[in-house]
VEXTORVEX-506888 format. One record per residue (C-alpha): residue in one letter; y, x, z. Coordinates in steps of 0.1 Angstrom, whole numbers, always signed. Layout:
residues N
type	yy	xx	zz
A	Y	X	Z
...
***
This chain:
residues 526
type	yy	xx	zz
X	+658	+762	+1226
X	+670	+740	+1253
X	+650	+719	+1278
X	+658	+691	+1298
X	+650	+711	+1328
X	+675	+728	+1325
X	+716	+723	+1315
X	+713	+702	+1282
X	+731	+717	+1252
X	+763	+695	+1232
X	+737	+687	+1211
X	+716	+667	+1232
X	+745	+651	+1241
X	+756	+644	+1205
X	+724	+626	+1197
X	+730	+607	+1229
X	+763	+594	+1213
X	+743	+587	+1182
X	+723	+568	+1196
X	+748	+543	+1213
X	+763	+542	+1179
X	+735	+527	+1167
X	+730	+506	+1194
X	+763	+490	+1186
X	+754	+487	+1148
X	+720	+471	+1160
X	+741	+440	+1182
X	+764	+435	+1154
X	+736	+430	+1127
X	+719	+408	+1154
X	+746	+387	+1161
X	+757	+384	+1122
X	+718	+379	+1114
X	+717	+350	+1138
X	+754	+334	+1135
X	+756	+334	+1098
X	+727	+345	+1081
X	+697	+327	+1093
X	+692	+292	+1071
X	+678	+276	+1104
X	+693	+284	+1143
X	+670	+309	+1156
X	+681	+299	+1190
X	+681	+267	+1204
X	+710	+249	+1215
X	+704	+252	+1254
X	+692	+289	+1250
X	+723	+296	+1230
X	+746	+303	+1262
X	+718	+324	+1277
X	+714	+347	+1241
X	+754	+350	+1243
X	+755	+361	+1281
X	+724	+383	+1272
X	+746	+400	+1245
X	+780	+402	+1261
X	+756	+419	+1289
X	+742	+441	+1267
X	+774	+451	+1250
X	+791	+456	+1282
X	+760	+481	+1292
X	+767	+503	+1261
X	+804	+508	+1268
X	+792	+519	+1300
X	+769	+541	+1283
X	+796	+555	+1261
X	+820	+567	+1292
X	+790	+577	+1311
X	+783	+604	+1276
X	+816	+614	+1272
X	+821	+625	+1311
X	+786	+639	+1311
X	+778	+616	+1340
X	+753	+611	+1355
X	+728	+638	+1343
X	+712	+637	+1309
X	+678	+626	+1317
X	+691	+602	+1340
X	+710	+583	+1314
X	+682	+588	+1285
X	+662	+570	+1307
X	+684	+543	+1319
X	+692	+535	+1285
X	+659	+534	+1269
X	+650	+511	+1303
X	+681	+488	+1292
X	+670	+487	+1254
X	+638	+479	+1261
X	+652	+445	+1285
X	+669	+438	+1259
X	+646	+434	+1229
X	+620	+421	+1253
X	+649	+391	+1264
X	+660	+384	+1227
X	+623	+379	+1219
X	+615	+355	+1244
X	+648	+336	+1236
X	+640	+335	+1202
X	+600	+325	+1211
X	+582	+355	+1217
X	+561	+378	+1193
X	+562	+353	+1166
X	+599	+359	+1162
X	+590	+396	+1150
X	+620	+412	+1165
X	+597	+432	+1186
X	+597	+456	+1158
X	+628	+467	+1169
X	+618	+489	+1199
X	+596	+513	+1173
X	+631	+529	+1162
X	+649	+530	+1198
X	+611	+549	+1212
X	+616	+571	+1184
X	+649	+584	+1188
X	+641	+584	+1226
X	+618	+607	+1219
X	+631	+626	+1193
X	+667	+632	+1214
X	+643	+641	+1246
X	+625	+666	+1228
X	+592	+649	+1234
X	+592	+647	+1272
X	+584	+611	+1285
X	+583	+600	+1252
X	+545	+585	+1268
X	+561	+566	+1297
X	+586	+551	+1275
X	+561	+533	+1254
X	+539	+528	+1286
X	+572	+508	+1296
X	+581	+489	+1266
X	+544	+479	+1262
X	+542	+464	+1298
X	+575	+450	+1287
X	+553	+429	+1257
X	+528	+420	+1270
X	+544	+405	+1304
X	+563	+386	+1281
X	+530	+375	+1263
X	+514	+364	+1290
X	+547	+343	+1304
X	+546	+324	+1272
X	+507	+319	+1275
X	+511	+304	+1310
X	+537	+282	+1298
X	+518	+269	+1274
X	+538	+281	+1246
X	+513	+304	+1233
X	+474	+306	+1234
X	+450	+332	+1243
X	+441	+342	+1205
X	+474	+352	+1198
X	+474	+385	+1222
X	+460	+405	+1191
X	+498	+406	+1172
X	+510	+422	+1209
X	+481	+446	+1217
X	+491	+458	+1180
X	+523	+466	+1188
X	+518	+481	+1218
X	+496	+505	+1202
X	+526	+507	+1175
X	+545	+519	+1202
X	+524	+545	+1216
X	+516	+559	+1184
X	+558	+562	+1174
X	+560	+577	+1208
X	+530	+606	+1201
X	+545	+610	+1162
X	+576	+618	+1175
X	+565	+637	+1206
X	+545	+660	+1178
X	+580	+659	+1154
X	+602	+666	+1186
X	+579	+699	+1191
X	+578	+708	+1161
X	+614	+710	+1159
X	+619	+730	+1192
X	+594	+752	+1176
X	+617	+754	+1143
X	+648	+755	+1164
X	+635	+788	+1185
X	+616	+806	+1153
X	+653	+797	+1138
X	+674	+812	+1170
X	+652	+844	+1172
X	+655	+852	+1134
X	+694	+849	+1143
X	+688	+873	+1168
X	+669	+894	+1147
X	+691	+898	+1118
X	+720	+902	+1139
X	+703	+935	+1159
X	+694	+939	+1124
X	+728	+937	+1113
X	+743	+961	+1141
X	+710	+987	+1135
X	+727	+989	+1099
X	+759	+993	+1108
X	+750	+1019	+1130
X	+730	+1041	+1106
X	+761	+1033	+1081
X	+784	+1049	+1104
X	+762	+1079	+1115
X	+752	+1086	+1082
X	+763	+1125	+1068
X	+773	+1110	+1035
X	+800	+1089	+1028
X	+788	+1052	+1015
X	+807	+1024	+1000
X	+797	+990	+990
X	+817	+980	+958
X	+814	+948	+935
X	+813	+946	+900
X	+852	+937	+901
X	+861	+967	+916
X	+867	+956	+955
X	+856	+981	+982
X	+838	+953	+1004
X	+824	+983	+1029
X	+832	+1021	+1038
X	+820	+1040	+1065
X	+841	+1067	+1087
X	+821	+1095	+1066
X	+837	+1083	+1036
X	+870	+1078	+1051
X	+867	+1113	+1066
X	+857	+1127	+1029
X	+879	+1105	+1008
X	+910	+1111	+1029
X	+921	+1074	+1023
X	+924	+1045	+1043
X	+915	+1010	+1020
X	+930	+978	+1035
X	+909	+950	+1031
X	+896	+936	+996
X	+913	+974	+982
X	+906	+978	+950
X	+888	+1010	+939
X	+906	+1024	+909
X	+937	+1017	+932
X	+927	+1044	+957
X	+902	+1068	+944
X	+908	+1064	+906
X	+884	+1095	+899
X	+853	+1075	+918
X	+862	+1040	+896
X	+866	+1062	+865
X	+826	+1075	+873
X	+815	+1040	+885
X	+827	+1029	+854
X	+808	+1058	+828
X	+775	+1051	+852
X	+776	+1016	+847
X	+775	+1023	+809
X	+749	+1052	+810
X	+732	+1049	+842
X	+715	+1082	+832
X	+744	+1101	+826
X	+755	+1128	+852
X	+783	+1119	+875
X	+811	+1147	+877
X	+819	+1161	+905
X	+854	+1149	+924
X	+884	+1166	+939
X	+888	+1147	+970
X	+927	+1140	+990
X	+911	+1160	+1013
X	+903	+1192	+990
X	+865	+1183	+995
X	+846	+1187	+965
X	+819	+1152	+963
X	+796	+1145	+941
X	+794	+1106	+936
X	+753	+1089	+937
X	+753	+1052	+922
X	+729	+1029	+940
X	+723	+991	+923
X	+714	+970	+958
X	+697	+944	+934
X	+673	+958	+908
X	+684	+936	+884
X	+717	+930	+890
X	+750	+945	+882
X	+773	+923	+911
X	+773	+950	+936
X	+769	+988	+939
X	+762	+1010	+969
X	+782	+1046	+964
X	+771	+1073	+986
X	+794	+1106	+983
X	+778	+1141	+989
X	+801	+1165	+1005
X	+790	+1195	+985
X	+812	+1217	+1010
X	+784	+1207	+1034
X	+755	+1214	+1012
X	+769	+1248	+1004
X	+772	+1258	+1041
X	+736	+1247	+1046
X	+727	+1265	+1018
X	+744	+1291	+1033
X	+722	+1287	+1063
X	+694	+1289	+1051
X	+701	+1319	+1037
X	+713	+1331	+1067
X	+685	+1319	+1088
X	+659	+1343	+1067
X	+682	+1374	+1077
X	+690	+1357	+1113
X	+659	+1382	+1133
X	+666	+1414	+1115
X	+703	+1410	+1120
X	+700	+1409	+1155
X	+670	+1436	+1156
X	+695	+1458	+1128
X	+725	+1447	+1153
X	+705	+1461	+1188
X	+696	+1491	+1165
X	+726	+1499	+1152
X	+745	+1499	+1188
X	+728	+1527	+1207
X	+739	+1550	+1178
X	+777	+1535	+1181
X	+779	+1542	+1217
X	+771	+1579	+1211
X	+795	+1580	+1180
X	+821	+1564	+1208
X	+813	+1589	+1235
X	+815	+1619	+1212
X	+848	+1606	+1197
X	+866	+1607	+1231
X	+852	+1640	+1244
X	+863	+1654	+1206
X	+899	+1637	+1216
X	+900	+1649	+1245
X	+893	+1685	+1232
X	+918	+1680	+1202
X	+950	+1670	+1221
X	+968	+1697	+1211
X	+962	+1693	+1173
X	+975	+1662	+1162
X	+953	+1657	+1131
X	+920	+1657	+1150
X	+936	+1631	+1176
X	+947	+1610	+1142
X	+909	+1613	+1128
X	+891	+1611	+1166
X	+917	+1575	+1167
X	+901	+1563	+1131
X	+865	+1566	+1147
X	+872	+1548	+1178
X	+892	+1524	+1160
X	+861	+1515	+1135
X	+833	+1521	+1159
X	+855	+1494	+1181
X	+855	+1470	+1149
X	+819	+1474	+1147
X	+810	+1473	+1183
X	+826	+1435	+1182
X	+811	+1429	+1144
X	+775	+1437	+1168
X	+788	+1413	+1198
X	+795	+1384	+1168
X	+765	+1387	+1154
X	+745	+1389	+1191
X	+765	+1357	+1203
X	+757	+1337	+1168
X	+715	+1342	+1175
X	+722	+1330	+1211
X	+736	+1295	+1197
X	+710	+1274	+1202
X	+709	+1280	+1237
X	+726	+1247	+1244
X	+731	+1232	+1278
X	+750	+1204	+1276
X	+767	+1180	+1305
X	+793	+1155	+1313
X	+833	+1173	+1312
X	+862	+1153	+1319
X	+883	+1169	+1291
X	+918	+1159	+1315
X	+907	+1179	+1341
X	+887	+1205	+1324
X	+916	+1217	+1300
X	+949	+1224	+1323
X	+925	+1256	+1342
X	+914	+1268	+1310
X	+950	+1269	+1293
X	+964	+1286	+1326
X	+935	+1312	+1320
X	+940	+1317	+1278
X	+975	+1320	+1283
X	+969	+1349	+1310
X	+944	+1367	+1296
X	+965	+1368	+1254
X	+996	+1368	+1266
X	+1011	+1336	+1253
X	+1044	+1333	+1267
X	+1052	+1298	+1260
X	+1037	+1262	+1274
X	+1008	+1251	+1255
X	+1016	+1213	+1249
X	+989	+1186	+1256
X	+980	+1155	+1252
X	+949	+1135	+1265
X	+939	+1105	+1280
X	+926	+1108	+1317
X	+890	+1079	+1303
X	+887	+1116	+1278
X	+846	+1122	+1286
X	+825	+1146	+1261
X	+790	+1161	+1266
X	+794	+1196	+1258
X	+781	+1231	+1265
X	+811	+1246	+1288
X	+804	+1286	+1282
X	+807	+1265	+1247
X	+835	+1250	+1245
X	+853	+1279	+1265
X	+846	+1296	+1232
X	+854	+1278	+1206
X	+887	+1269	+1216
X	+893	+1301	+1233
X	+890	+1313	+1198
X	+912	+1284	+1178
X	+942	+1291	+1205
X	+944	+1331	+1202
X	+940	+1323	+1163
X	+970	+1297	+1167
X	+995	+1322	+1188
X	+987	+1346	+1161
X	+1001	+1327	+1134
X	+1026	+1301	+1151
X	+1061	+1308	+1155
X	+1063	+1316	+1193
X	+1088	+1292	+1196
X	+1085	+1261	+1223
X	+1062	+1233	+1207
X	+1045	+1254	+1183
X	+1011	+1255	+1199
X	+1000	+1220	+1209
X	+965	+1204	+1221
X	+959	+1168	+1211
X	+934	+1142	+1224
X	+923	+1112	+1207
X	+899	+1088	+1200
X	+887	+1069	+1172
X	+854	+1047	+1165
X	+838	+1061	+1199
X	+841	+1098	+1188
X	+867	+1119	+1207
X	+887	+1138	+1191
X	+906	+1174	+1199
X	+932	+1188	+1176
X	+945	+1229	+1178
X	+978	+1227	+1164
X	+1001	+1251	+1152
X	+1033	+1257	+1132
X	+1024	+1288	+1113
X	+1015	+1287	+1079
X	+989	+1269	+1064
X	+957	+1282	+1054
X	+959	+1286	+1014
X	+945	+1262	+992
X	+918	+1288	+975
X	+909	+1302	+1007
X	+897	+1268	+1020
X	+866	+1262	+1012
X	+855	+1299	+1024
X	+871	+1297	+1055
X	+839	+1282	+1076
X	+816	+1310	+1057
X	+807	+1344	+1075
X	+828	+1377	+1072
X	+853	+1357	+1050
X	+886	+1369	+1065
X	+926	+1374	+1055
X	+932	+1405	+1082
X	+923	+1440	+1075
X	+911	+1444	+1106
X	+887	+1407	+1116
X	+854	+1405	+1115
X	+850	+1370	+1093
X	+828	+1361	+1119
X	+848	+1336	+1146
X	+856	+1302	+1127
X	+819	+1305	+1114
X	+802	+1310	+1148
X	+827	+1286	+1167
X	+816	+1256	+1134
X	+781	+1269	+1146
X	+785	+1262	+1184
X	+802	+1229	+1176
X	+772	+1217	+1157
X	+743	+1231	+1182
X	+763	+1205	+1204
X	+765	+1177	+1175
X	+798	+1182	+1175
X	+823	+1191	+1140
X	+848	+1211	+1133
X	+870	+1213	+1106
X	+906	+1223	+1089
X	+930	+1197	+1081
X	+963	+1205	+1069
X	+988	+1184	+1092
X	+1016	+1163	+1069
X	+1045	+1179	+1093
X	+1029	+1218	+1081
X	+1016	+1239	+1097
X	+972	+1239	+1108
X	+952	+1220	+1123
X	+920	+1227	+1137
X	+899	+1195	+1146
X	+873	+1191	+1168
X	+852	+1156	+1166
X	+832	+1156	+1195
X	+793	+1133	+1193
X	+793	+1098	+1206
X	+790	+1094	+1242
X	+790	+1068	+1267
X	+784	+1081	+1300
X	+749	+1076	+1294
X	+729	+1108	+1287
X	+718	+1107	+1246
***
């Protein structure tokens, strides 16, 4: 709430205006009141020149007023107080010209001590009736020493007085009440706005996808889950059935049987989502909050869980199961090296180095996947970070073209380096294997979108079929003879230990796309 110790707000100075406003209305009913309406002059004929320079004084004192408001000159409290001083001349001057307290216009300072006070917020509210009371009764006693009024007739003025102070303290009380109001009001404003931004925050960090829709249909909210799920875009005011007809043909069966199961949907982007109906008002049908599961999701933590139970004997089976692989190894090469000269034994000695190879990296998979949780995550400039480790990939597989890229220098992640050395160590020998070879047809893209940056792994091979999809994050799913199943599942793994996602998207222009979509960051440490 604003004080007058400090800069007043426009709306001090509104009520300010207001106030001369009615200052103006207040001479125009005097004058018409004493020109026209009275059935007897209330001004004598010799004190009528004096009434008419006291108005056209008074009149010329408000115009003042009004430029002095509208070029917020001089300083708020100054003017408040110069006016209320003026005011209170005034009344005090048409009183005695029309013959003191008996003329009852004295009544008239009760309204200009209010709004005083009121427009001042209760400060000097006090000193302003302390003024227009000296004001009274100065002009009280003139008329008594006169000899126009006697000493029994101070009793009207002493009552007014105390009229005035008690106008003064009521509105002191109503002006703090008001400020009160006026900073309980301004602090619920801030309140529901955090409030506001707290909500839209969960909304968009949310794991399922949530709309808001209306009883006619109209997608009034979506979050970036949903967008990310859906694989659409609504504009705004989109209608549902006009972009996910399946979800407005379930809406529509729940609102008749809200106890009927909703089916599940095949998503634009060949997720599978079960739709939950949500009324936000108990008894109300206006508006319905839709959250969409992405049962691809709840299958891979299913999957985890699973997982998790086997996750220490794996890796006690997998330290087991190497010492015995390293003497098979070891006796296959000494039994090639004695079998040269018989070229079936080299053929059979090959197989058992070949599948004791296979299974030594099937050991180092599953080894690397119980060490993901080891997580040390800083700052990397993704600009500067990827140009070294493309020069190094490229080197180390043999990739004999350029590896295009594309990222903003402002690109800053939080990530695991060893990490993310991994993972997309893995998605670019996985893209040369399957591109063309041909310039352009392994690319690195950058963006950004709603604070989360975002790395694509592009490539022009073939796309990953449409069946094999929804396998191709699970463990020892694979296409080659000769893969382990194990290195899209434990790269999704690392991503997530560093509250990161990755996932397939099939490009419009062919071809795959691996994306990354890095956790929110700031440059503050989350």
């Amino acid at each position: 709430m604003p004080r007058l110790h400090s800069s007043p707000s426009e709306l001090h100075w509104r009520s300010l205006a207001l106030l001369n406003v009615f200052r103006f209305l207040c001479l125009i009913a005097l004058l018409g009141s004493v020109s026209w309406l009275s059935r007897k002059p209330a001004i004598s004929a010799e004190e009528w020149p004096f009434f008419l320079q006291l108005l056209g004084a008074y009149i010329c004192i408000a115009l003042v007023f009004a430029v002095g408001i509208a070029r917020r000159l001089p300083a708020f409290h100054v003017q408040l107080g110069i006016q209320v001083l003026a005011d209170v001349v005034f009344i005090v001057g048409i009183m005695h010209l029309m013959g003191g307290i008996k003329s009852g216009l004295g009544i008239l300072l009760l309204p200009y001590l209010a709004a005083a006070g009121l427009i001042s917020r209760g400060r000097m509210t006090l000193f302003h009736a302390a003024v227009a009371s000296i004001a009274v009764l100065g002009e009280q006693m003139w008329q008594f020493l006169v000899g126009r009024a006697s000493s029994d007739e101070f009793l009207v003025p002493a009552l007014l007085c105390a009229a005035c102070f008690a106008v003064a303290w009521l509105a002191h009380r109503l002006a703090r009440y008001a400020a009160e109001s006026e900073r309980l009001a301004e602090q619920r404003g801030i309140d529901l706005a955090n409030l506001a931004q707290l909500n839209e925050r969960i909304l968009q960090d949310v794991s399922d996808g949530v709309l808001v829709v209306d009883r006619n249909g109209v997608i009034r909210q979506i979050n970036d889950q949903a967008v990310r799920l859906t694989g659409v875009q609504p504009g705004p005011n989109a209608s549902l059935p006009s972009v996910l007809s399946g979800l407005a043909e379930a809406l529509s069966a729940w609102r008749e049987d809200p106890q009927q199961l909703s089916p599940l949907l095949q998503a634009a982007s060949r997720k599978t989502l079960r739709p939950r109906f949500v009324r936000l008002a108990a008894s109300s049908d206006q508006e319905v909050l839709v959250y969409l599961e992405d049962m691809d999701r709840l299958r891979r933590e299913a999957q985890q869980l699973k997982l998790a139970a086997l996750g220490r004997l794996t890796a006690n089976l997998a330290h087991e199961i190497r010492n015995p692989l390293g003497a098979i190894s070891h006796a296959a090469q000494l039994l090639r090296e004695e079998s040269s000269a018989d070229p079936l034994q080299a053929r059979l000695t090959q197989i058992i180095n070949e599948n004791a190879a296979r299974l030594e990296r099937m050991v180092r998979d599953v080894l690397e996947l119980n060490r993901r949780d080891r997580v040390q995550m800083s700052e990397i400039r993704i600009a500067s970070w990827l140009p070294s480790f493309l020069e190094e990939v490229r080197q180390a597989e043999d990739i004999s073209i350029p590896v295009a890229m594309v990222c903003p220098d402002e690109a800053v992640i939080r990530f695991d380096p060893g990490h993310l050395h991994q993972v997309l160590w893995n998605l670019l020998r996985n893209g040369w294997r399957y591109c063309s070879k041909e310039p352009g047809s392994l690319s690195m893209r950058v963006s950004t979108r709603d604070g989360r940056w975002r790395l694509d792994v592009v490539n022009d091979g073939p796309p990953v079929p449409a069946d094999a999809q929804s396998q191709l994050f699970e463990p020892f799913f694979t296409t080659e003879s000769k893969g382990t199943g194990l290195g899209l599942y434990i790269a999704r793994e690392i991503c997530a230990a560093n509250a990161a996602l990755l996932e397939y998207l099939p490009p419009d222009e062919g071809g795959a796309c691996f994306r990354i979509v890095f956790g929110r960051y700031d440059g503050q440490k989350v």
